[in-house]
Residue, then its C-alpha position, 0 to 999 in steps of 0.5 A: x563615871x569617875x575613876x576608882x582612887x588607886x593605892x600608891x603602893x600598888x602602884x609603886x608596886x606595878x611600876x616597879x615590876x617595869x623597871x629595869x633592874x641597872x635603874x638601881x637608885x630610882x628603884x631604891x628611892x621607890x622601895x623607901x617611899x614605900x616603906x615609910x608609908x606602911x602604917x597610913x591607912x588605906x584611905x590615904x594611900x589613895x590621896x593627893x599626898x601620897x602620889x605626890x612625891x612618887x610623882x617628884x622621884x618620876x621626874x628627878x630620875x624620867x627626864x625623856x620618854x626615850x626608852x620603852x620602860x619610861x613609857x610604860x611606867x608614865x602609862x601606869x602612874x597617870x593611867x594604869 
């Protein structure tokens, strides 16, 4: 069976709710991507495109799995 396509908006949104608040650039970074992708339509949302740079923030800010939070949010961008 293949895997419903999620929105990288309630994605960012899931994740957000994980990260701790002193993560302050990385969640700033989130909430503009975020923004700048409100008029895509919903289709699109759910593509390759989208989750890309999401994907390029994870990796400039989670460089080790060393805190639970890290883990959770690896958890919710590959799996949810």
């Amino acid at each position: 069976m293949t895997p419903k396509p999620r929105d990288v908006v309630d994605v960012i949104n899931q994740m957000l709710e994980v990260i701790p608040i002193s993560q302050t650039l990385l969640i700033n970074e989130l909430q503009i991507y975020k923004e700048s992708i409100w008029n895509k339509a919903p289709e699109v949302r759910k593509t390759r495109n989208c989750f890309l740079p999401v994907q390029n923030l994870l990796s400039r800010h989670i460089l080790f799995i060393d805190e639970d939070w890290k883990l959770e949010v690896l958890h919710i961008f590959n799996l949810n």
